[in-house]
N, C-alpha and C positions, 0 to 999 in steps of 0.2 A: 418885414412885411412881405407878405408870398401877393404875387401879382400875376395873375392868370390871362389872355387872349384868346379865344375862341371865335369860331365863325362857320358859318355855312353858306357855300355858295358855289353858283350853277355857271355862272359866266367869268365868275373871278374879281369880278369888283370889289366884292366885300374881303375877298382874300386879301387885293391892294389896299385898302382902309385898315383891315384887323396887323396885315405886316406894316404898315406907319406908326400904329400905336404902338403896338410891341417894342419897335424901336425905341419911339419917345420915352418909353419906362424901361428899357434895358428888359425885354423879356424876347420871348421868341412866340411867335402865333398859331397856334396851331388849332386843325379840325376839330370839331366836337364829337367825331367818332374817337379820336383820345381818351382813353381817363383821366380824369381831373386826381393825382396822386395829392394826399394829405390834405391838411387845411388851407383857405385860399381866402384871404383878406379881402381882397378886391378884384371881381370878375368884370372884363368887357365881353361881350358876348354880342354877335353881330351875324345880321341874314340877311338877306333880301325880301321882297314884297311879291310874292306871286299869285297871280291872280286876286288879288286885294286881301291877302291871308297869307302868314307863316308858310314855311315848309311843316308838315307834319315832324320831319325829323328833328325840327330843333325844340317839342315840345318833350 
């Protein structure tokens, strides 16, 4: 099973939350500016809330 972490984030919160889980699953966390290489079973995918709306980037 491929287990993917992603995230975006401006203050690094989310960086801290998306590197706990990664952990919990044995994966590693990384930016959403990455590509996502091959097939990926199950995505976390994590941002913050700015100004009551997504960052554009994580659409």
């Amino acid at each position: 099973m491929n287990i993917e972490v992603r995230y975006y984030s401006k203050s690094g919160n989310t960086k801290k939350i998306a590197n706990a889980i990664a952990k919990q699953v044995g994966v590693s966390a990384k930016s959403i500016h990455e590509p996502i290489q091959g097939k990926v079973d199950i995505l976390f995918l994590g941002t913050g809330i700015y100004a009551f709306d997504i960052d554009p980037d994580i659409i």
